[in-house]
C-alpha positions, 0 to 999 in steps of 0.5 A: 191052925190046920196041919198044913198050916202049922207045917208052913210056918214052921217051915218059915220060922225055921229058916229065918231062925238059921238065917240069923244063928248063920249071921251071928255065928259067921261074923265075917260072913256078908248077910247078902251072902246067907240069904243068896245061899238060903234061897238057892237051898229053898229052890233046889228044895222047891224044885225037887218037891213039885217034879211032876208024877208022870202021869200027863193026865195027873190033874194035880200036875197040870200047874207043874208039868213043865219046867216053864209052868214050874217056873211061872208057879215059883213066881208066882209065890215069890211075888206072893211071899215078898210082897205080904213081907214087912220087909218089902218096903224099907225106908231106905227105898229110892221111891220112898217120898220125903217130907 
C-alpha cells in the first residue's frame, strides 16, 4: 500500500473506531446523533484542508477555487464513498423486492 494509501484508511478506521467507542460509552446518546455530528467535524475538516492557495493560475486549485467547485467535489466524494459502502444498500430499504 502507498503512503497515501495507508494515510486514507487509517483515516477511515480511525472514525468508524470513534464512532462506535461514542455509541458504546454514550449509552444515551442517539447513533443518529454521533454520526451527524462525525460528519459535520469530517466537513469542517474537508473544507479547511481544499481552501484554495490564491494563486488563480494554481493548476492544483482549479477543481476548488471556488465554493461552488468546493461543493460539487465533496459530492462527488460523497456519492463515491456511499455508494462503494456495504451499508448502501440495507435490507430494511423500501425498494428492496420481496419474494
Amino acid at each position: 500500500m502507498e503512503p497515501t494509501e495507508d494515510i486514507f484508511e487509517a483515516a477511515f478506521q480511525q472514525s468508524v473506531e470513534i464512532g462506535n467507542r461514542l455509541a458504546t460509552k454514550e449509552t444515551t446518546a442517539e447513533l443518529w446523533e454521533i454520526a451527524d455530528g462525525m460528519l459535520a467535524g469530517a466537513i469542517q475538516f474537508w473544507l479547511y484542508s481544499r481552501q484554495p492557495c490564491g494563486d488563480p493560475k494554481c493548476e492544483d486549485c482549479d477543481a476548488i477555487n471556488t465554493a461552488d467547485l468546493r461543493m460539487a467535489e465533496i459530492r462527488r466524494l460523497l456519492e463515491e464513498f456511499a455508494t462503494e459502502s456495504e451499508y448502501y444498500h440495507a435490507p430494511t430499504d423500501v425498494n428492496v423486492g420481496r419474494a
